[in-house]
C-alpha positions in Angstrom: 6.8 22.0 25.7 3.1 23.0 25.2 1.7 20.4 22.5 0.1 23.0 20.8 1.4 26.8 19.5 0.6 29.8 21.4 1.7 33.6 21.1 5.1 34.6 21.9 7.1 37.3 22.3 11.1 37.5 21.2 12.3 37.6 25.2 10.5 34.6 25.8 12.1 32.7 22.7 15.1 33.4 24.0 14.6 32.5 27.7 13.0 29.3 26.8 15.8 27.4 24.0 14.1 24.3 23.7 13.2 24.7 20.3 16.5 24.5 19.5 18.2 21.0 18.8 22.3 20.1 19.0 22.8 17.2 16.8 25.0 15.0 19.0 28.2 12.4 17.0 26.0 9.9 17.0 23.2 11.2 15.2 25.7 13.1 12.9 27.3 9.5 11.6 24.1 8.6 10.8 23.9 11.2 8.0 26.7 10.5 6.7 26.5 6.8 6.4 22.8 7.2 5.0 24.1 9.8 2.1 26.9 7.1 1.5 24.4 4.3 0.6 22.1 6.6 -1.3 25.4 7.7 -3.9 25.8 4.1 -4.3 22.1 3.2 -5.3 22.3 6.5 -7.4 18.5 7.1 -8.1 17.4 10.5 -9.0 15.4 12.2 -6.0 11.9 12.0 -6.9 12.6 8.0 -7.7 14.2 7.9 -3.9 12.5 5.6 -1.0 13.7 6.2 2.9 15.4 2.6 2.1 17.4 4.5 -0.4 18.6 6.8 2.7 18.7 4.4 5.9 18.3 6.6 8.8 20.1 4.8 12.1 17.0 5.4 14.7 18.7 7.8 16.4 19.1 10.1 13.6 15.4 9.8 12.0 14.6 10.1 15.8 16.2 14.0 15.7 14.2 14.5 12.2 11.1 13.3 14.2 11.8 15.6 17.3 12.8 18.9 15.2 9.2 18.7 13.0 7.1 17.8 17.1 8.8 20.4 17.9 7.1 23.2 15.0 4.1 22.1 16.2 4.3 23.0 19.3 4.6 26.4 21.8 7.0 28.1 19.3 6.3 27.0 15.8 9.5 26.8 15.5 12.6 24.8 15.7 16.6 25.2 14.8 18.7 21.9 14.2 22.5 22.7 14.6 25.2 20.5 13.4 24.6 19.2 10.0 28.0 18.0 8.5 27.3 20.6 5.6 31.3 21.6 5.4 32.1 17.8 3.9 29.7 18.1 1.4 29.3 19.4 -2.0 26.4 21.3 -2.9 25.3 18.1 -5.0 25.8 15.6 -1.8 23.9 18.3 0.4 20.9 18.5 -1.9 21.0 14.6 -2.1 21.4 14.2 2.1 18.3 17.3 2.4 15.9 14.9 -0.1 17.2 11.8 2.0 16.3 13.6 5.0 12.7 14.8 3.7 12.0 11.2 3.0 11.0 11.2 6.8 9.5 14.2 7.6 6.9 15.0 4.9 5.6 14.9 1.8 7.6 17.7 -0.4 5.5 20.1 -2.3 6.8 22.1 -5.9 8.1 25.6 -4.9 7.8 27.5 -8.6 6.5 27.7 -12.2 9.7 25.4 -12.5 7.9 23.0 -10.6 11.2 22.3 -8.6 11.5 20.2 -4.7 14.3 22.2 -3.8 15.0 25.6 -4.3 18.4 27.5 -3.7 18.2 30.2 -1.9 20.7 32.9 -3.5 21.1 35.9 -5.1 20.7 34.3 -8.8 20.4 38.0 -9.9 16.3 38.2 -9.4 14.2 40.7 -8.2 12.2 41.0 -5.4 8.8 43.1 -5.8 8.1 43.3 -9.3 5.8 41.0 -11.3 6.3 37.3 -11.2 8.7 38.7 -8.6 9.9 36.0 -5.6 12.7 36.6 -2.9 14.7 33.2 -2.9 16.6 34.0 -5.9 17.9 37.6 -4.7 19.4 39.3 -2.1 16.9 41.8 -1.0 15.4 41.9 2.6 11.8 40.4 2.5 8.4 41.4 3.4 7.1 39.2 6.6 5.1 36.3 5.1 4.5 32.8 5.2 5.3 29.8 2.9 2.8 27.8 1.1 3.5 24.8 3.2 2.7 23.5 6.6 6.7 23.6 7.3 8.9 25.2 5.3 12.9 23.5 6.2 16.0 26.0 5.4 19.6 24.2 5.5 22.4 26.4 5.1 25.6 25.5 3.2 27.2 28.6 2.8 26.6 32.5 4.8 26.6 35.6 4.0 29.7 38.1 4.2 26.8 40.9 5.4 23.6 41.0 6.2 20.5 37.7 5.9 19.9 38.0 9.0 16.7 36.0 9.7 13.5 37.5 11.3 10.8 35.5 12.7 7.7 36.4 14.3 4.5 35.1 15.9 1.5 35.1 13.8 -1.1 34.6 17.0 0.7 37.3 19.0 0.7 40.0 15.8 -3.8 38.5 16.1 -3.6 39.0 19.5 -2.3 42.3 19.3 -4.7 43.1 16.2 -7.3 42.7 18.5 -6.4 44.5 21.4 -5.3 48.0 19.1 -8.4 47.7 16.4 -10.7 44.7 17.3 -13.0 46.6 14.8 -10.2 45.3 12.3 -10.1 41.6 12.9 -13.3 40.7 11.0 -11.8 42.0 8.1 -8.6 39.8 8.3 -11.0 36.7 8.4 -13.0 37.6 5.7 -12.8 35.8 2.5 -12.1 38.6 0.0 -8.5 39.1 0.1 -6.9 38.6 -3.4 -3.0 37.4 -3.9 -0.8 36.8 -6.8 0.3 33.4 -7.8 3.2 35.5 -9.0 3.0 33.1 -12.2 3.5 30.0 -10.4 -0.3 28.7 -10.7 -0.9 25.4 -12.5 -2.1 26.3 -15.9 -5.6 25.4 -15.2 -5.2 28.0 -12.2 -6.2 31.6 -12.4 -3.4 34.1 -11.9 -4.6 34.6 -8.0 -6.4 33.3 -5.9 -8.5 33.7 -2.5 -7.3 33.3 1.2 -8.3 35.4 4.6 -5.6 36.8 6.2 -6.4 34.6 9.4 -9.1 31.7 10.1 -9.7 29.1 12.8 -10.6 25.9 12.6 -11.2 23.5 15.7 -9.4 25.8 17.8 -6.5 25.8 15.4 -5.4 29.6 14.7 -3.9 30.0 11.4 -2.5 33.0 9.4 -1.9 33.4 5.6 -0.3 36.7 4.7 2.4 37.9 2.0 1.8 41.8 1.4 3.8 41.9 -1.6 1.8 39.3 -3.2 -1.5 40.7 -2.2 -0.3 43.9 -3.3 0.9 42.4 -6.6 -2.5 40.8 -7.5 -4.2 45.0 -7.4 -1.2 46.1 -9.4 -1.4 43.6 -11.7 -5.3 42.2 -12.3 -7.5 45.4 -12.5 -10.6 42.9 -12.3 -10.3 42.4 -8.8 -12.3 44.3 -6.5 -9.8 47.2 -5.1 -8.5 47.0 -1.3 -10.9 49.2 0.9 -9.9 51.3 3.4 -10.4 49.0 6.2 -7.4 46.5 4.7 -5.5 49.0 3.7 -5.4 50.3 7.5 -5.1 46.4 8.9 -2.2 46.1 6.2 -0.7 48.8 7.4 -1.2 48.2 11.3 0.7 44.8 10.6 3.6 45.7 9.1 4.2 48.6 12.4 3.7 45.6 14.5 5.7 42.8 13.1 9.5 43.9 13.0 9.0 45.6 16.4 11.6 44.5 18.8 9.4 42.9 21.4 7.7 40.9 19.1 10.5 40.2 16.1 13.0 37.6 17.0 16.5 37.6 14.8 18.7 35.0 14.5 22.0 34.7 12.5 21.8 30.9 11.0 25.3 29.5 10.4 26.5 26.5 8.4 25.3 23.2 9.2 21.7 24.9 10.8 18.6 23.8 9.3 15.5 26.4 10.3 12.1 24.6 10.6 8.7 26.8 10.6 5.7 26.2 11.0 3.7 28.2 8.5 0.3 28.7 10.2 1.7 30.1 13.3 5.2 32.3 12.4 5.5 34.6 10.0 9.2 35.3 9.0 11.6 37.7 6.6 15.3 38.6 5.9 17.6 41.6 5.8 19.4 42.2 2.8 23.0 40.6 2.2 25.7 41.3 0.7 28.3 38.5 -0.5 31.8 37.4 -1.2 33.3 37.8 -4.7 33.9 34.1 -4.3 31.5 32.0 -6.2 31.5 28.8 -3.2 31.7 31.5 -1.0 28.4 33.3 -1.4 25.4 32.8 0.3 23.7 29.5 -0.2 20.5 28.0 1.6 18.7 24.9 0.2 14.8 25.3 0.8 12.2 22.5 1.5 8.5 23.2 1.7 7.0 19.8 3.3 3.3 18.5 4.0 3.8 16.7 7.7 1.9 14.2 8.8 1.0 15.9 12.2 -0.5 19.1 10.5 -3.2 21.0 11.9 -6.5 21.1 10.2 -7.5 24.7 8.0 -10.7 26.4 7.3 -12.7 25.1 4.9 -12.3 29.1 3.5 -8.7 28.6 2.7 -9.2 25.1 0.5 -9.0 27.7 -2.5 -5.5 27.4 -2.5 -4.8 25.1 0.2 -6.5 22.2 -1.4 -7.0 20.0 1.2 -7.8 21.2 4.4 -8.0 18.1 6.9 -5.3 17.5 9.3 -2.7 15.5 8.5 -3.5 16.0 4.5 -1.0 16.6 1.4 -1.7 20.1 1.1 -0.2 23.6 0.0 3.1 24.3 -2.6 2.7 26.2 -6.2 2.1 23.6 -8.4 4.0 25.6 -11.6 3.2 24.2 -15.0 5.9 21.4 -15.0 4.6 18.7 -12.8 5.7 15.1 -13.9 4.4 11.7 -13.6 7.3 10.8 -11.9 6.5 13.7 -8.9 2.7 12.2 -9.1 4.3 8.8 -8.2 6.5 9.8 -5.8 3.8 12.3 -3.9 1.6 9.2 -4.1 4.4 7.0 -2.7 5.5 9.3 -0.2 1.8 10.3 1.5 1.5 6.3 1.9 5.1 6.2 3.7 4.0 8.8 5.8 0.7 8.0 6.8 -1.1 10.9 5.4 -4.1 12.2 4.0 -3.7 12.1 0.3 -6.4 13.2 -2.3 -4.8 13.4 -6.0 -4.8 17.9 -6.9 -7.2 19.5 -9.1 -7.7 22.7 -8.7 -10.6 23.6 -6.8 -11.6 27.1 -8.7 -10.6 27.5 -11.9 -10.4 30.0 -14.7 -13.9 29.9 -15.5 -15.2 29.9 -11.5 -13.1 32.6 -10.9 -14.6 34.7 -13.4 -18.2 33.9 -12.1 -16.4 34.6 -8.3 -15.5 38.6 -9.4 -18.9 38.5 -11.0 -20.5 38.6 -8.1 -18.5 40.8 -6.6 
């Protein structure tokens, strides 16, 4: 496999399955004895150290392999065989945290501030304000997560429908380019406005600035979420307005992304866990329907990690990236309920891992912001 991503298209995902990864026994023991010792110790999660979770080799060696493996020609990769029919939902989310432990650096996913998130309809709406997808069961825009990987584990499926979509951010560039090249200087500019969708730390303004895509030291990278960027013009009226040339690269995107030779669907089943690499796939869902019983219904457990091998980012997108050097803690929605006890552990963590680690402030604030649209 190619050390670094390149475009792809959904036959050559499926000729070439070496992004995906069969847990073998061995591996799978090692799971289970680790989530055994860590119910004994009993600490809460952000508290947690990887000798709270003792990984045999050959299982933090498959944790190792499936995050190489986002990094490289697919950015993507699917681990099968997670022993997630022996456990609770309380011993999975205590097994997924174990298992973060050696893979990243977690970031917060919502105004809650939370490290997990379930993904399932909790009743929520999709495209309305302060609006996100993981607590419904609508299909969802192509987009990426504010993370350099962002780790799905499913527990439980769908009776209908979630059927998950995944596509290649440098081949939807490369195909920019070849229908409107005239286009792709507007996706790199740096006046494209999204919605925190009320997730912002409090010193935050309500949105924030990011190109579409960038390039840094012959890293490609793509930041897109149209419902969000379509959320900040709805909902902040001081922003400049979308000109006609977005509006027309908007639209040219979303005719090329779910197109069959590009779009590649897969149905994840119990015990998967989906890894992507954010700066190189964009991905979505169809809507779902689910069973009238509770433990039945669609449940996936959401991790959005900092890695230690991340790529580096423009310095365009440290507005909301933070840090932007490779390798760095970087990305998440801070929310407005960050602890001391997730400043320990994100301190703690970065050090296990190796990583770039600069404490967060925000980089533009209220009061920058307001002298940004000022000059507008």
């Amino acid at each position: 496999m190619a050390h670094t991503p390149r475009p792809w298209n959904a036959d050559d995902v499926r000729r070439d399955t070496s992004w995906i990864i069969y847990l073998n026994p061995e591996e799978i023991e090692g799971f289970r004895v680790a989530l055994a010792h860590a119910q004994q110790v009993g600490k809460a999660l952000l508290e947690m150290e990887q000798r709270d979770f003792p990984l045999p080799e050959c299982s933090r060696l498959a944790l190792e392999r499936a995050i190489g493996t986002t990094q490289g020609r697919w950015g993507m990769c699917l681990v099968k065989g997670f022993p997630t029919a022996e456990w609770s939902e309380e011993d999975m989310r205590l097994a997924y945290w174990g298992m973060s432990l050696y893979m990243g650096v977690a970031r917060t996913q919502n105004r809650a501030s939370e490290i997990i998130n379930d993904v399932r309809d909790a009743g929520g709406s999709y495209k309305v304000k302060g609006g996100r997808g993981y607590n419904t069961n609508a299909g969802l825009d192509f987009h990426q997560d504010s993370c350099d990987v962002v780790a799905l584990l499913c527990r439980r499926v769908a009776k209908e429908g979630g059927t998950s979509k995944v596509v290649s951010s440098l081949t939807l560039r490369k195909k920019v380019e070849e229908l409107r090249p005239d286009l792709l200087p507007v996706l790199q500019d740096n006046n494209w406005f999204h919605s925190f969708q009320g997730a912002q730390d409090p010193s935050q303004p309500p949105f924030y600035r990011c190109p579409i895509f960038g390039e840094q030291q012959g890293f490609l990278c793509a930041r897109t979420n149209r419902k969000n960027t379509i959320a900040a013009q709805r909902d902040f009226p001081e922003i400049p307005r979308l000109s006609k040339e977005q509006t027309e690269v908007l639209e040219l995107m979303d005719s090329i992304m779910p197109a069959d030779e590009f779009c590649y669907s897969m149905e994840l089943e119990e015990g998967d866990m989906q890894l992507l690499n954010s700066f190189v796939t964009l991905h979505s869902r169809t809507p779902f329907m689910d069973y009238e019983d509770p433990d039945r219904k669609r449940h996936l457990m959401r991790l959005w990690m900092s890695i230690p091998t991340s790529q580096p980012l423009p310095s365009t997108w440290a507005e909301y990236w933070g840090d932007v050097r490779a390798g760095a803690v970087r990305g998440g929605y801070r929310g407005g309920f960050i602890t001391p006890t997730f400043l320990a552990y994100e301190q703690r963590q970065s050090a296990a891992m190796k990583m770039n680690f600069t404490p967060w402030k925000p980089l533009v604030n209220q009061e920058d912001m307001t002298r940004v649209l000022a000059s507008c």
